[in-house]
N, C-alpha and C positions, 0 to 999 in steps of 0.2 A: 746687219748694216754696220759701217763704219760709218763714224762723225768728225765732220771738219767743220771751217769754216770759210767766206771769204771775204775779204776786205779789202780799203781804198785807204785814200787818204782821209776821209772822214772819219776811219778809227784812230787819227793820231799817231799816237808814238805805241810801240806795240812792242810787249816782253813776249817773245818768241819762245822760250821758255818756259814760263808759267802757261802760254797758251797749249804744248802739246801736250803738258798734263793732260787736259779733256778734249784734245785733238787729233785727228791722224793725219787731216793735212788740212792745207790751205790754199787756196785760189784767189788769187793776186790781179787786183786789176790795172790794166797796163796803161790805160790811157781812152781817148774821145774823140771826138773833134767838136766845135762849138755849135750849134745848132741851128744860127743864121747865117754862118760864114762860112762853114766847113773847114776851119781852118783845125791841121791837128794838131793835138797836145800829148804829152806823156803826163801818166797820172804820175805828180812829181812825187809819191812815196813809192813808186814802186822798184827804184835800187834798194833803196833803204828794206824795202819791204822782203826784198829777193835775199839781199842778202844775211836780211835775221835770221829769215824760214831757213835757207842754206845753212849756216853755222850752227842755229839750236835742230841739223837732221830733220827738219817738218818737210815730209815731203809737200809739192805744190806742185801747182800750174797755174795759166793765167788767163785774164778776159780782157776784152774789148768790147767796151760799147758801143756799140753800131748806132749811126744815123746816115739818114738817105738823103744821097746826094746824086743820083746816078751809077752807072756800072763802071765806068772809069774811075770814079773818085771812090768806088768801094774797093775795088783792088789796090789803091793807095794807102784806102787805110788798114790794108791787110799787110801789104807793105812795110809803114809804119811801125807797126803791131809786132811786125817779125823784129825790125831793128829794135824797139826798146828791150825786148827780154831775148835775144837770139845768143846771149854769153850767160842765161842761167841754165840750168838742169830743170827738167819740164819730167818730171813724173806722173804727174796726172790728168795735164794735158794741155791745149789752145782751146777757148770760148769763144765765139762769138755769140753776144748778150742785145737780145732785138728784143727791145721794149719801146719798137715805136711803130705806132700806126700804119704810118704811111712806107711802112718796110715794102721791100717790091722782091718778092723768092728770086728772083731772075737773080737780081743785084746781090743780094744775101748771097746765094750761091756760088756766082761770081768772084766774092770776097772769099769763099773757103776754096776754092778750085785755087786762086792766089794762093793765100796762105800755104795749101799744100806744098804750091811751085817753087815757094821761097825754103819753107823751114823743112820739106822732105820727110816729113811726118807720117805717118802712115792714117789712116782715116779712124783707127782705135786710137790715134791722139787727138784728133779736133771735134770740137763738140759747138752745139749750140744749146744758150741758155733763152728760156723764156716762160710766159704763163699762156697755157692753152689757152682760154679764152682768144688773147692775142692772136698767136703762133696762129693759130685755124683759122684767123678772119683772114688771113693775109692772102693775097691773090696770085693766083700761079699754081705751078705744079710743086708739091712738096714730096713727093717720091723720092726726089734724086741725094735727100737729106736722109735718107735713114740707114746709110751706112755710115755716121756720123756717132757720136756720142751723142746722148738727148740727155739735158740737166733743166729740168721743169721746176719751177715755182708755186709752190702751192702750199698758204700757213694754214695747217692743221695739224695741233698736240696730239688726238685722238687715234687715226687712223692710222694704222702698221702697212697704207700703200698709196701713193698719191691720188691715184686713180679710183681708189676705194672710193661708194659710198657717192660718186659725183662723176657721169661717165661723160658731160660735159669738158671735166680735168684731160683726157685723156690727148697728151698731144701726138698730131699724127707726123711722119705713117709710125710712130715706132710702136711696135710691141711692146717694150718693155722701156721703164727710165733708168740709166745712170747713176745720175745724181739728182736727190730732191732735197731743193731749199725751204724746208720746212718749219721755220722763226725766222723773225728778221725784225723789223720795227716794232720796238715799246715789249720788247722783250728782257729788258733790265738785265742782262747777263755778260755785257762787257767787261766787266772787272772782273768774271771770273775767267775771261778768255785772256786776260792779261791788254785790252789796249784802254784807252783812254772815253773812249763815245761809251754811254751808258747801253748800247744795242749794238748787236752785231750780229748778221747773219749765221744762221746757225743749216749745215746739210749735210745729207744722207749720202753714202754710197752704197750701190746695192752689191750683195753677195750672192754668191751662185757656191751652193757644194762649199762654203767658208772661203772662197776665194774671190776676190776682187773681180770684177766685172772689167774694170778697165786695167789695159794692161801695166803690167809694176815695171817693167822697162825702166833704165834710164836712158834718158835722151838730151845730147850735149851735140847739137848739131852745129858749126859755124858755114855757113856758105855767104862768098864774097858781094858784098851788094851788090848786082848786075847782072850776076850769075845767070842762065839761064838754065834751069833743071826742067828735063822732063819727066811726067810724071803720069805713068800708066794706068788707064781707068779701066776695071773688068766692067 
């Protein structure tokens, strides 16, 4: 496994630097929208955040967290999502991070069929984050997500597999995870990751045969907002 990390603005000001000491990358989050109003926002560290990771060589990629507001306003914030980070280099990939109830797969899905349209990504760069439990209550068909990345949440020091040991954990449909976020809160190891918040998420990347799972690509796409890219689904 490879170890990274990812962070917001809630880590502060962040030594890029001293972080890839014990890092191999980092995943950046881009922004929200507010939860009564849908209005969206960029997470305001994520230039600052793009361009440390850039200069100290950390590779990254980035997430969005999703909240539901219907199928139009999820393709907005996929939208969104593309314009705050579409001028950094994305080697590890696009997130969308669904930690909320009331997620609707249709709308979810919706938002990554977007995202693809805008940034031209291939489906080995967009991923969804979440925690089973979650992820599986949610209604709809989840099929059409597992040619996607899967990056699942699941705090357990002990276990060498997320799915290990709790077959509850296993998020569907995918056979295999990604990436797993395995520490996060009241883990007192921010200052060894170099940012400011005493906790910071800490994740796994999985290895096949010693080689990364997700593709090592880089990806410096720019397409003009308005553009209309099509984008063929096998």
């Amino acid at each position: 496994m490879i170890e990274g990390t990812d962070i917001s603005f809630w880590q502060g000001i962040v030594n890029f630097v001293k972080m890839k000491l014990g890092a191999a990358f980092v995943i950046i989050r881009a922004g929200s929208c507010n939860s009564v109003t849908g209005a969206l926002y960029w997470d305001y560290c994520v230039a600052t955040n793009a361009e440390g990771a850039e200069e100290a060589d950390l590779s990254k990629g980035f997430y969005w967290y999703y909240r539901e507001f219907g199928i139009e306003h999820a393709k907005k914030q996929a939208r969104f999502f593309w314009d705050a980070i579409r001028e950094w280099t994305i080697e590890e990939g696009l997130f969308c991070d669904v930690e909320v109830y009331d997620a609707q797969l249709k709308n979810v899905l919706a938002f990554m069929v977007e995202l693809q349209r805008v940034s031209c990504l291939p489906d080995e760069k967009l991923g969804i984050y979440s925690r089973a439990l979650l992820w599986n209550s949610l209604a709809g068909d989840n099929s059409p997500f597992k040619r996607f990345l899967c990056w699942v949440a699941r705090y357990h020091a002990t276990v060498d597999h997320p799915w290990n040991s709790w077959p509850a954990g296993h998020m569907q449909p995918w056979d295999e995870y990604d990436y797993w976020q395995w520490s996060a809160d009241g883990n007192n190891r921010g200052a060894e990751f170099g940012v400011d918040s005493d906790d910071i998420d800490l994740n796994r990347k999985r290895m096949k045969d010693g080689i990364p799972i997700a593709f090592p690509h880089l990806f410096r796409v720019t397409v003009p907002v308005g553009d209309l890219v099509e984008v063929a689904y096998e």
